[in-house]
BATIKE-738604 format. One record per residue (C-alpha): residue number from 1; chain; y, z, x. Coordinates in nm, 3 decimals, m for minus. Example, Ala and Ser with C-alpha at 12.3 -4.5 7.8 and 13.67 -1.06 7.14 Angstrom:
2
[r 1; 'A'; [m0.450; 0.780; 1.230]];
[r 2; 'A'; [m0.106; 0.714; 1.367]];
//
This chain:
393
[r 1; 'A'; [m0.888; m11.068; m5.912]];
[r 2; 'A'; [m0.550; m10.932; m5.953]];
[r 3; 'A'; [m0.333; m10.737; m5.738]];
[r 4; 'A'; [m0.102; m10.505; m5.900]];
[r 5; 'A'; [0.275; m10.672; m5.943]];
[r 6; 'A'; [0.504; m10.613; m5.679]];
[r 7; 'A'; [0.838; m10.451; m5.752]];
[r 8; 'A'; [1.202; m10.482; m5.587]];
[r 9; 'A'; [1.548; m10.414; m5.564]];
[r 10; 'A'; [1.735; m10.570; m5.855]];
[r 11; 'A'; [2.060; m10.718; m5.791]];
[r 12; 'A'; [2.202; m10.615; m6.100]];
[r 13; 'A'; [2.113; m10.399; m6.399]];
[r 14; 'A'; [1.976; m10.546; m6.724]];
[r 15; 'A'; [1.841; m10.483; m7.038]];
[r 16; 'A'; [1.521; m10.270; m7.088]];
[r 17; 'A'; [1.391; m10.106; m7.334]];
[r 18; 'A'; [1.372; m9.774; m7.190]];
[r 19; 'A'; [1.757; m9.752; m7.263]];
[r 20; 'A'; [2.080; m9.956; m7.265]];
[r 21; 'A'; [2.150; m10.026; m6.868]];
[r 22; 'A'; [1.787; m9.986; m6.745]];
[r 23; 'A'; [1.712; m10.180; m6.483]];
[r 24; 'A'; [1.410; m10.446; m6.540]];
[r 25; 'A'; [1.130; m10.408; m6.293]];
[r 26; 'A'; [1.045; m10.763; m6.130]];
[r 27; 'A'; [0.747; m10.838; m6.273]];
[r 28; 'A'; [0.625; m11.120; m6.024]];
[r 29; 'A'; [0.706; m11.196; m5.643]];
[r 30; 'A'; [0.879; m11.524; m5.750]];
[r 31; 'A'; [1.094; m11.327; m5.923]];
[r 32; 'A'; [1.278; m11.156; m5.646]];
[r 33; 'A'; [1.671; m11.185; m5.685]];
[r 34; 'A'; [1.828; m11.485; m5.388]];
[r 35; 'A'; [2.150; m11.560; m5.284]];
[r 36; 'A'; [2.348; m11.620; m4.968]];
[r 37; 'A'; [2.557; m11.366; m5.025]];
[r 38; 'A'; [2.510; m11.029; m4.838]];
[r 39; 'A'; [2.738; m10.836; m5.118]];
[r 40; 'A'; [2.471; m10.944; m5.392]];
[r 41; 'A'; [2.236; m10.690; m5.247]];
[r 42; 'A'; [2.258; m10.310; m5.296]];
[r 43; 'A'; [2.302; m10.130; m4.956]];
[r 44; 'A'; [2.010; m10.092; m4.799]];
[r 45; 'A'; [1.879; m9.712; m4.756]];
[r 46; 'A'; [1.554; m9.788; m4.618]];
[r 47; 'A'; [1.353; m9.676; m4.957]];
[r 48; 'A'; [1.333; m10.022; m5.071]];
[r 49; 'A'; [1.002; m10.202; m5.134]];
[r 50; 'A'; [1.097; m10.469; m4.863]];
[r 51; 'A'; [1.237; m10.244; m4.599]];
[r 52; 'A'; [1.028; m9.856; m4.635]];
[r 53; 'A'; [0.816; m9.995; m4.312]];
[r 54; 'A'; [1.100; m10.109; m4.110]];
[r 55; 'A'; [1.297; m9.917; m3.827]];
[r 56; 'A'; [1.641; m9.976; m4.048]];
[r 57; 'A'; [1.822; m9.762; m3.835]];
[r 58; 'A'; [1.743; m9.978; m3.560]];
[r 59; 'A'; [1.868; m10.303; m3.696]];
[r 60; 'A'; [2.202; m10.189; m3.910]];
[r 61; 'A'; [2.406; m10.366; m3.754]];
[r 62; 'A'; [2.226; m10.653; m3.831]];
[r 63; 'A'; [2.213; m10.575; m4.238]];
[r 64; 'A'; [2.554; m10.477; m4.257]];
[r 65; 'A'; [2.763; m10.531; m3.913]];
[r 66; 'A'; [2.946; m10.869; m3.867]];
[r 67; 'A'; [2.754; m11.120; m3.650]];
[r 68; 'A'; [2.824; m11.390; m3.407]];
[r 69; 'A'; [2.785; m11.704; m3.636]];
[r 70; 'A'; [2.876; m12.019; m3.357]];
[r 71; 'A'; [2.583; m12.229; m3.278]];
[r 72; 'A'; [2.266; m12.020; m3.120]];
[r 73; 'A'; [2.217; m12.148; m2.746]];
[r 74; 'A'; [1.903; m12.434; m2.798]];
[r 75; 'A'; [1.773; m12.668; m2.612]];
[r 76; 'A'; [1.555; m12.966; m2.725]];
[r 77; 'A'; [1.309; m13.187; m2.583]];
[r 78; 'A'; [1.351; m13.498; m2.657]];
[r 79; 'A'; [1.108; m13.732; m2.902]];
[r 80; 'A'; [1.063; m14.050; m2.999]];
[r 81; 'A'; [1.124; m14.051; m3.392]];
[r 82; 'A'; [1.301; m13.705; m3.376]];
[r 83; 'A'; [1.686; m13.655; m3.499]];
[r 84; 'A'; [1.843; m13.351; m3.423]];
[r 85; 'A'; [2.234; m13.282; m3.497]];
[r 86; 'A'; [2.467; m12.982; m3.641]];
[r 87; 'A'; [2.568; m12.970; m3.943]];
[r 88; 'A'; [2.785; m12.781; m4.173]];
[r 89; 'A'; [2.596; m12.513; m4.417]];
[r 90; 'A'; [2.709; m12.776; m4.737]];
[r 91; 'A'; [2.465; m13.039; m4.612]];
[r 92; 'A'; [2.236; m13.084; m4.865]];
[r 93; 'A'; [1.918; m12.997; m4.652]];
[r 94; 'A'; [2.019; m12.605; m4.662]];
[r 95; 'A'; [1.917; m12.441; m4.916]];
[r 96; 'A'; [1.671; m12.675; m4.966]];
[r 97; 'A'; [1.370; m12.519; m4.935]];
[r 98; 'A'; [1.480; m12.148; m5.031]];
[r 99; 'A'; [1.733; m11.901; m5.047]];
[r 100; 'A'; [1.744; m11.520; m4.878]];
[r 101; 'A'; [1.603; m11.262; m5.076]];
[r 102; 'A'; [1.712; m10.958; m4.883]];
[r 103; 'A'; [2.040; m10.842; m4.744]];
[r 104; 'A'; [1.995; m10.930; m4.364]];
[r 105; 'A'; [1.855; m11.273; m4.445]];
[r 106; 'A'; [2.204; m11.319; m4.673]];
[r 107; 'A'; [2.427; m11.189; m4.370]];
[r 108; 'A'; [2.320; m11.423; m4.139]];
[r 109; 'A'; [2.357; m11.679; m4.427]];
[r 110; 'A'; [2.674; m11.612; m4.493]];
[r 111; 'A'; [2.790; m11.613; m4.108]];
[r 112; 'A'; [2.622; m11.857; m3.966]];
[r 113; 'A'; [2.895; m12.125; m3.914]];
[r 114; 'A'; [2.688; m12.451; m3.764]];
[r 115; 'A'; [2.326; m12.522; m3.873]];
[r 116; 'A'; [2.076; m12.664; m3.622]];
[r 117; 'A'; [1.892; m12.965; m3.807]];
[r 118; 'A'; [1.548; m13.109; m3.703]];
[r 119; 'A'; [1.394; m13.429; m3.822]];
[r 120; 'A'; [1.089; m13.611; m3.782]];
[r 121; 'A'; [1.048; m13.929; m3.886]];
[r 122; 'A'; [0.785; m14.126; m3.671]];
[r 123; 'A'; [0.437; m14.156; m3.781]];
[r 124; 'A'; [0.281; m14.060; m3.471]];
[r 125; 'A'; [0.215; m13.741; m3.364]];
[r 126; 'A'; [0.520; m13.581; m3.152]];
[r 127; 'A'; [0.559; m13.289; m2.990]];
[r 128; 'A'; [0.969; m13.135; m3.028]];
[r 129; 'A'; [1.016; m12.785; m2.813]];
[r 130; 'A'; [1.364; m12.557; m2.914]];
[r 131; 'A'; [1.443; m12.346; m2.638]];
[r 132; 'A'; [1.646; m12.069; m2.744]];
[r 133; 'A'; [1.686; m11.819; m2.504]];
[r 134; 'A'; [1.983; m11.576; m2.593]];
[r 135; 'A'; [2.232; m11.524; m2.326]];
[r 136; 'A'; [2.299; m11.162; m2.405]];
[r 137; 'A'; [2.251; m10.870; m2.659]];
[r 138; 'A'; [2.553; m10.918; m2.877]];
[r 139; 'A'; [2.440; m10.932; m3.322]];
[r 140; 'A'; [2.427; m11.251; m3.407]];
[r 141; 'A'; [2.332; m11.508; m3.682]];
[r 142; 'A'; [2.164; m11.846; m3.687]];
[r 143; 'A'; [2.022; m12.119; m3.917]];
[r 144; 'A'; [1.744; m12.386; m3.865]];
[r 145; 'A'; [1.644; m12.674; m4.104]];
[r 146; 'A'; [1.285; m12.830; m4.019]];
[r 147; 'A'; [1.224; m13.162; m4.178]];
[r 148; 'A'; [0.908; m13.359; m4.192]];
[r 149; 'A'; [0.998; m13.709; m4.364]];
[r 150; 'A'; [0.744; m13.896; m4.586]];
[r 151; 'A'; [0.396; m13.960; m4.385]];
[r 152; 'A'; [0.570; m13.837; m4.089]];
[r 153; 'A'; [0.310; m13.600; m3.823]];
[r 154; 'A'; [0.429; m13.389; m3.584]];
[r 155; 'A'; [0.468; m13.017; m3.401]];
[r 156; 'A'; [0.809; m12.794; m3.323]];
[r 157; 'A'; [0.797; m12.496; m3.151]];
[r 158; 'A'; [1.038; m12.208; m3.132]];
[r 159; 'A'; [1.073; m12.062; m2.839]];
[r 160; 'A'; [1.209; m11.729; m2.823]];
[r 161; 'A'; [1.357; m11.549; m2.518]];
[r 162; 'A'; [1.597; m11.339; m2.372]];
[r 163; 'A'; [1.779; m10.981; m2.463]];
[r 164; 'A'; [1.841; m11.107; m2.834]];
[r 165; 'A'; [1.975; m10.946; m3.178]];
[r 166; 'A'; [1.934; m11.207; m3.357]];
[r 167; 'A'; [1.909; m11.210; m3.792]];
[r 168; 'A'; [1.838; m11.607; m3.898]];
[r 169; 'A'; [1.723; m11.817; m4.142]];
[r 170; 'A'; [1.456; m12.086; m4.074]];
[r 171; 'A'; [1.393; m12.404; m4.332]];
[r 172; 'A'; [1.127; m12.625; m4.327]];
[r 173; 'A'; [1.045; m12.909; m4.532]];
[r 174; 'A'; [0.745; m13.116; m4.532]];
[r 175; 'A'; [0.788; m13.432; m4.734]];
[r 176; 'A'; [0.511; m13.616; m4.969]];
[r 177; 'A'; [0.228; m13.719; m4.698]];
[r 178; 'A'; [0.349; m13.560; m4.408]];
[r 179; 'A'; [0.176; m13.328; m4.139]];
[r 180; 'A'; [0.431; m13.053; m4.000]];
[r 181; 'A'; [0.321; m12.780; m3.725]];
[r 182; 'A'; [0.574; m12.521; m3.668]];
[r 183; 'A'; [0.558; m12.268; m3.411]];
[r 184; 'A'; [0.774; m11.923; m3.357]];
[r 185; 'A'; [0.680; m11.792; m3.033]];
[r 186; 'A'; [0.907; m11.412; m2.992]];
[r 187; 'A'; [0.859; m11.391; m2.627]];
[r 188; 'A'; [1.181; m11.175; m2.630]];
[r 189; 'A'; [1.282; m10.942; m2.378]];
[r 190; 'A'; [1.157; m10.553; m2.373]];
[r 191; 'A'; [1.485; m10.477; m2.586]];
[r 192; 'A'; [1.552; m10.753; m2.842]];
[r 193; 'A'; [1.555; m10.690; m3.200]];
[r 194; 'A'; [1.502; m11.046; m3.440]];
[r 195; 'A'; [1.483; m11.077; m3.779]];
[r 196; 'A'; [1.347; m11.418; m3.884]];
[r 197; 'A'; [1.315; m11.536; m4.266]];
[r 198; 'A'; [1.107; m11.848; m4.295]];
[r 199; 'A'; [1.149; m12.077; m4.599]];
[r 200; 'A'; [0.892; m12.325; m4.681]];
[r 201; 'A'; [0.870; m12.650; m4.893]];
[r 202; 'A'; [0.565; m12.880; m4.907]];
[r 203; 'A'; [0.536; m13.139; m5.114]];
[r 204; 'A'; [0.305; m13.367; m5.275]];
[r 205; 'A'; [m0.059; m13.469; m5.024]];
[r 206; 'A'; [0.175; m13.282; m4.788]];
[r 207; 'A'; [0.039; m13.005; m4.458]];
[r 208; 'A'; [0.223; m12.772; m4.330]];
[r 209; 'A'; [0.029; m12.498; m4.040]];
[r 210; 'A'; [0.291; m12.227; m3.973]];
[r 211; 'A'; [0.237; m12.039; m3.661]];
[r 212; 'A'; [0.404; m11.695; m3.547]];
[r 213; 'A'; [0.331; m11.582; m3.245]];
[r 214; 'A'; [0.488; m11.192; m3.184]];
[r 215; 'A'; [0.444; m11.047; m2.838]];
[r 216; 'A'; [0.793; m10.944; m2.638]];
[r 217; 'A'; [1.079; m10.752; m2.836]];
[r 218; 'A'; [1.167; m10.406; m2.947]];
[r 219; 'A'; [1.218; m10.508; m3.314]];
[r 220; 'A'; [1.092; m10.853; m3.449]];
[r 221; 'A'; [1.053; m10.917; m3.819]];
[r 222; 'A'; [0.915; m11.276; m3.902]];
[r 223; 'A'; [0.851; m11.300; m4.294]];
[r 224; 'A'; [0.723; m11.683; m4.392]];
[r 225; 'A'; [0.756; m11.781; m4.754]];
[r 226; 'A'; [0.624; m12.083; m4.836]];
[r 227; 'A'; [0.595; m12.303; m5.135]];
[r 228; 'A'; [0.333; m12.552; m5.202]];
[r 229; 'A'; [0.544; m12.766; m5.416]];
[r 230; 'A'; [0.352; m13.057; m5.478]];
[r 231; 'A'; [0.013; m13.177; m5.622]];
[r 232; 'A'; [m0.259; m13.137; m5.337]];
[r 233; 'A'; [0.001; m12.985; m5.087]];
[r 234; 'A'; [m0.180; m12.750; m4.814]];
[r 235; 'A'; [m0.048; m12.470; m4.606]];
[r 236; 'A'; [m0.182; m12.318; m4.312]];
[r 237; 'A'; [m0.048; m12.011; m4.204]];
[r 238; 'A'; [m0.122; m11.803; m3.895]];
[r 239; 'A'; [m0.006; m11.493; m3.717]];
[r 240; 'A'; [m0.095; m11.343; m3.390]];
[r 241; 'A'; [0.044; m11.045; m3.265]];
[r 242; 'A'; [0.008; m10.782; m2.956]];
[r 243; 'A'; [0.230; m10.443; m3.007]];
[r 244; 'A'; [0.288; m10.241; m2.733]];
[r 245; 'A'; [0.401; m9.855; m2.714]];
[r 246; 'A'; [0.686; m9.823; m2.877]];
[r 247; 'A'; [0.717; m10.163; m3.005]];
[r 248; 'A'; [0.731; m10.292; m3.370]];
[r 249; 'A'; [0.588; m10.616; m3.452]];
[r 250; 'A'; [0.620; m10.723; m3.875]];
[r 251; 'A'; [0.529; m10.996; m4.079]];
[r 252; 'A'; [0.529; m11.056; m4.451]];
[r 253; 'A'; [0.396; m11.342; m4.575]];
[r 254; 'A'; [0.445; m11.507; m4.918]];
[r 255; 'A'; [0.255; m11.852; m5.067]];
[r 256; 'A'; [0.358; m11.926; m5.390]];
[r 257; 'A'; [0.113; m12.197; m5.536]];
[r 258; 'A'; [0.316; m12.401; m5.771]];
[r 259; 'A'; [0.125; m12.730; m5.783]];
[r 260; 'A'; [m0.236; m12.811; m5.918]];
[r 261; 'A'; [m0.486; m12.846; m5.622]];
[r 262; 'A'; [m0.301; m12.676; m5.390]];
[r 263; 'A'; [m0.483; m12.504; m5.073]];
[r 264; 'A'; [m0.377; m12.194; m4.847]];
[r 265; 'A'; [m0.495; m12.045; m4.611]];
[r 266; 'A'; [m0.358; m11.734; m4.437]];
[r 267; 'A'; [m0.504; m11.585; m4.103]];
[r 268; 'A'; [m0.279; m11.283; m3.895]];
[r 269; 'A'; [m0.465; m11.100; m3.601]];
[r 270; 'A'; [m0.330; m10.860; m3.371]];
[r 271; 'A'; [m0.380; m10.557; m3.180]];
[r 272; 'A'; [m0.194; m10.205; m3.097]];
[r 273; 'A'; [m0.187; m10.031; m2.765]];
[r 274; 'A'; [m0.014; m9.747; m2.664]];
[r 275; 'A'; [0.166; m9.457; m2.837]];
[r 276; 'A'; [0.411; m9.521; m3.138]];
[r 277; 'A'; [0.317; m9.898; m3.136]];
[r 278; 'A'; [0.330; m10.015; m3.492]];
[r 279; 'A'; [0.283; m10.382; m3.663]];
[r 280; 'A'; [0.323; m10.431; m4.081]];
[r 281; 'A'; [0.132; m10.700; m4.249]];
[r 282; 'A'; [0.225; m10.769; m4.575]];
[r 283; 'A'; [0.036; m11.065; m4.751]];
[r 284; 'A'; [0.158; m11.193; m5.114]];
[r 285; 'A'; [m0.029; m11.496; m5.286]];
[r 286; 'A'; [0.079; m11.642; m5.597]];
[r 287; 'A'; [m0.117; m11.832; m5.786]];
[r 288; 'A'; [0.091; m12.000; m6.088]];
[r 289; 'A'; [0.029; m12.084; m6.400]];
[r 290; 'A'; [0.042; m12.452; m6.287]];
[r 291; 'A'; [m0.152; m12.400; m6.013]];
[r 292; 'A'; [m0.478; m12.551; m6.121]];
[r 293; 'A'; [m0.755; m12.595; m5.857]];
[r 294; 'A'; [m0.585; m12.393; m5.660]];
[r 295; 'A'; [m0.827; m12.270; m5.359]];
[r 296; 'A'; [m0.626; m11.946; m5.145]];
[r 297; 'A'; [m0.787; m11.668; m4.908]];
[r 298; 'A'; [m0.570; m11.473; m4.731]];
[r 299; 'A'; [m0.664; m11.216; m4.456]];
[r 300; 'A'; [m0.548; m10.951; m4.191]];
[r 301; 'A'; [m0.752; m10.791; m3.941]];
[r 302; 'A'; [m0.606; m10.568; m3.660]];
[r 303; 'A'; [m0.812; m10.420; m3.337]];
[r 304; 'A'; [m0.660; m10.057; m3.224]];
[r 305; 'A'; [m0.663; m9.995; m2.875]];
[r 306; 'A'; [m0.572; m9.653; m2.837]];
[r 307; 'A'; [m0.451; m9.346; m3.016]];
[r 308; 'A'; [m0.100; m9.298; m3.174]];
[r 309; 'A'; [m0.056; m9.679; m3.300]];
[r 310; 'A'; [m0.013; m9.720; m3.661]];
[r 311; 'A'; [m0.121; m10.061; m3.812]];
[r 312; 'A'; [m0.035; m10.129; m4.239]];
[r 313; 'A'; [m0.180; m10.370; m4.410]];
[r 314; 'A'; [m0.130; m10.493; m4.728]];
[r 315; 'A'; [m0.302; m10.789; m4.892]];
[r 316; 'A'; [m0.141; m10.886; m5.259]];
[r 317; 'A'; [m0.297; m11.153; m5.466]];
[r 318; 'A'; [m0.139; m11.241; m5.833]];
[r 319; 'A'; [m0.287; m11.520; m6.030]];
[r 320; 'A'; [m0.143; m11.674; m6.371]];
[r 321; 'A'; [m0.427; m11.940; m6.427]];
[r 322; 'A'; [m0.800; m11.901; m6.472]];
[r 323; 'A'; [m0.876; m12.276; m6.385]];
[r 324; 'A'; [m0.872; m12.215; m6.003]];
[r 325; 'A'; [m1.104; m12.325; m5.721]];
[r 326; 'A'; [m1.119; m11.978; m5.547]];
[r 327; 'A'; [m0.949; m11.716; m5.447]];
[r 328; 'A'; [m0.973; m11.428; m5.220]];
[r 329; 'A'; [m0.875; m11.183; m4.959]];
[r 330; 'A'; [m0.919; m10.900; m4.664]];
[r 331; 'A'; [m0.792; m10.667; m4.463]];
[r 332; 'A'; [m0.906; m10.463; m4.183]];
[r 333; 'A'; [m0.771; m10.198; m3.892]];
[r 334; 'A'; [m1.070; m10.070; m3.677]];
[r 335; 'A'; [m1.163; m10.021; m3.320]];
[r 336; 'A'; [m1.457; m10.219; m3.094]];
[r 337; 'A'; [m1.753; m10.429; m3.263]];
[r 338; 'A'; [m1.996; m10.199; m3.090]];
[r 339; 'A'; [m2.311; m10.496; m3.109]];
[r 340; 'A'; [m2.035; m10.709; m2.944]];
[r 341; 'A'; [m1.980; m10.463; m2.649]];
[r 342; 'A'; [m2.359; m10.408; m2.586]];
[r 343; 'A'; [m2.411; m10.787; m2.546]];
[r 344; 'A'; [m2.188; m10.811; m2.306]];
[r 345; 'A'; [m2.308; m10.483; m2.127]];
[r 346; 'A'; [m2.662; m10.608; m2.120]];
[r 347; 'A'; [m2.557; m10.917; m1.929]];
[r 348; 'A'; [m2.425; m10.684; m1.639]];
[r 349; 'A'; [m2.069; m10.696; m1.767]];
[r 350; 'A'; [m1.893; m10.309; m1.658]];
[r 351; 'A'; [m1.752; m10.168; m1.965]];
[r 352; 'A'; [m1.423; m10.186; m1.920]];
[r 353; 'A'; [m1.429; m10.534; m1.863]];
[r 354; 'A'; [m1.681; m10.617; m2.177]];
[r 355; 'A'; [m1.360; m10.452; m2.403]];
[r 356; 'A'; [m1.123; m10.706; m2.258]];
[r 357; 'A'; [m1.327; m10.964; m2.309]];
[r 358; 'A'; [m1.393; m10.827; m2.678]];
[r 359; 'A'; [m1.025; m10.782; m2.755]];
[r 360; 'A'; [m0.942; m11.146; m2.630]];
[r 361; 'A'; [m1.254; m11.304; m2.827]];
[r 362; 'A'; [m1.086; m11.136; m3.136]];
[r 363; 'A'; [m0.726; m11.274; m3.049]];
[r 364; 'A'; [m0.850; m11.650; m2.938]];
[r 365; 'A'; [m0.970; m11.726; m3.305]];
[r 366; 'A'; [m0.600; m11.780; m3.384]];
[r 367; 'A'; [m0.520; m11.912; m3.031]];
[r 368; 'A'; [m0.744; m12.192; m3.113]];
[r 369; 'A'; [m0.613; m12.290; m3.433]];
[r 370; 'A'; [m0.293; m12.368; m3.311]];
[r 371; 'A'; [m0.355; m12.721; m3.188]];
[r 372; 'A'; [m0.137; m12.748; m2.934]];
[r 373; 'A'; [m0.293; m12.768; m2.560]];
[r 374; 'A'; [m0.050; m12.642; m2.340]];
[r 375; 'A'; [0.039; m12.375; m2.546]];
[r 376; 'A'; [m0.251; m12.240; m2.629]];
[r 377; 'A'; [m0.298; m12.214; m2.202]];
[r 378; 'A'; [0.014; m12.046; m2.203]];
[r 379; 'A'; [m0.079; m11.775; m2.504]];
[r 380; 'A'; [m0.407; m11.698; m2.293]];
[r 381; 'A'; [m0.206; m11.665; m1.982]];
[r 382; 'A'; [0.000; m11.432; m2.171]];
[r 383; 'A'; [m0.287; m11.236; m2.363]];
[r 384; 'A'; [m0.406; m11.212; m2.086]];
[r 385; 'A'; [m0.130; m11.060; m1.847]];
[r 386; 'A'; [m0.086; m10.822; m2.200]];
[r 387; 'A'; [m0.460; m10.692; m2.101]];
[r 388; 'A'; [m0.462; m10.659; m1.745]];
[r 389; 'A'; [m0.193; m10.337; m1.835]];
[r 390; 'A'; [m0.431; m10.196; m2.090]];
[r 391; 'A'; [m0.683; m9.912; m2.020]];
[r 392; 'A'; [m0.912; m9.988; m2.331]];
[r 393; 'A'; [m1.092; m9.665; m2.512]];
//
């Protein structure tokens, strides 16, 4: 099955045959113009395929405006096996593992003046937390490389607090053989606005689960694009998200299977309460010509709370081979499993509390995926504080 190509902003006109100057649709989503340099894009207006769901208005100054580029406030745990150091943006990890494809991703590029760098080396599993709480509300830019060397295992988590307006760039790299968790928790405060591109590279027998967790901030946009790179490479990616009234939670998601026997698999959840809460889900899988033996399902499924919350969803799936394993996916916005809520009735369980219980059933399938103890405690704490404000209907 076959998803209709997606198009998007060209950088520059070119040939067509509909007349000298016409621009030439993209015809595939690994065709999208990239640079690191915001005056390659066209202004944005808001119309554009990448940005008609976004608040724009609410996040110009992050497009357009000049940002703080010095080092984003981080602090790091400490592991055994783990190397972490600033560099300069011509180290030859950035830019590694992809380039921005849209014009806030290219501004914080092109500002950022110190990039954080993150490597794992040791073959046991190791657990690296980046603290990065913003100190105040001022536009700024940062830029994160994640690398996994060969056969190396481990977990980092981002963790995202504070009054932030942050655009960044995050790289990740996982090496022939190695077994990389990363975790973006936006724990913001009520009024932060983030942008967050996410580049991924995994390479040959390599795993990569990437995790994004959306709950606190006005604004936060978290698109992962990852690239299974090598033969047998596998990518897990999950999303869980709670918007609140008012609040607009986004994620667009991009696997591009490059590599024969290559495995994906993409999971977002999340739930809307209150008026003018909103969330965008926007899945594209790619399935290469290469790709042989590729096996991919993606899916979406959001649980509405109340009225005047607006969830989109849009699965995309574009394959260029025939030989594949399987491919698939699905998409769904509804309200309470009824058969679910009589259970839980029959057992003595008052309503109100049976449609907590329901909602946090439906939000602890990704909880549990995560692999990570303490932090999955901490996400139920938080799910749950989320609920104990919510009058379900």
């Amino acid at each position: 099955m076959t998803s209709a190509p997606t198009a998007a902003p060209e950088a520059a006109p070119l040939q067509h045959a509909h007349g000298p100057g016409s621009p030439v649709p993209v015809q595939t989503r690994s065709e999208r113009f990239a640079s690191a340099n915001p005056a390659d894009f066209p202004a944005v207006t808001g119309r554009e395929l990448e940005w008609r769901l976004t608040p724009v208005a609410s996040i110009r100054d992050l497009i357009d405006g000049p940002l703080d580029g010095s080092p984003f406030p981080a602090e790091v745990t400490p592991a055994e096996g783990v190397t972490v150091e600033w560099v300069d943006g011509g180290d030859a990890r950035v830019g590694s593992a992809g380039l921005a494809e849209e014009r806030a991703a290219a501004n914080a590029w092109a500002s950022t003046q110190q990039v954080l760098a993150v490597t794992l080396r040791s073959e046991e599993a190791v657990t690296v937390t980046v603290d990065r709480t913003a100190p105040d509300s001022a536009p700024r830019a940062a830029h994160t490389v994640i690398t996994a060397a060969p056969n190396a295992r481990g977990t980092v988590i981002l963790d995202h607090r504070g009054p932030a307006r942050l655009t960044e760039n995050v790289e990740i790299i996982a090496e022939q053989g190695s077994d990389l968790t990363v975790i973006s928790l936006q724990e913001w405060d009520d009024e932060a606005v983030h942008l967050s591109s996410h580049f991924g590279r995994v390479e040959r027998d390599a795993r990569l689960k990437h995790v994004v967790v959306s709950l606190g901030g006005a604004v936060v946009r978290v698109n992962p694009s990852v690239q299974l790179a090598g033969a047998g490479a596998d990518g897990q990616l999950l999303g869980l998200y709670f918007a609140d009234a008012g609040q607009h939670l986004e994620q667009r998601v991009y696997v591009h299977h490059i590599a024969p026997h290559t495995i994906s698999r993409v999971t977002y959840k999340g739930a809307l309460n209150g008026e003018g809460a909103r969330t965008v889900w926007v899945g594209d899988v790619l399935i290469g010509r290469d790709a042989t033996g590729t096996d991919s399902y993606e899916q979406n499924r959001n649980l509405v709370l109340s009225d005047g919350t607006r969830a989109d969803s849009i699965p995309n799936l574009e394959i260029e081979t025939g030989e594949i394993a399987g491919a698939g996916h699905a998409s769904a916005t509804g309200r309470f499993d009824d058969e679910q809520l009589f259970y839980l009735r029959s057992r003595g369980i008052d309503e109100q509390e049976a449609r907590r219980l329901v909602v946090l059933g439906f939000l602890l399938e990704v909880v549990q995926k995560i692999g990570d103890a303490d932090l999955e405690a901490r996400l139920l704490g938080l799910l749950e504080a989320e609920l104990s404000a919510v009058e379900v209907v």
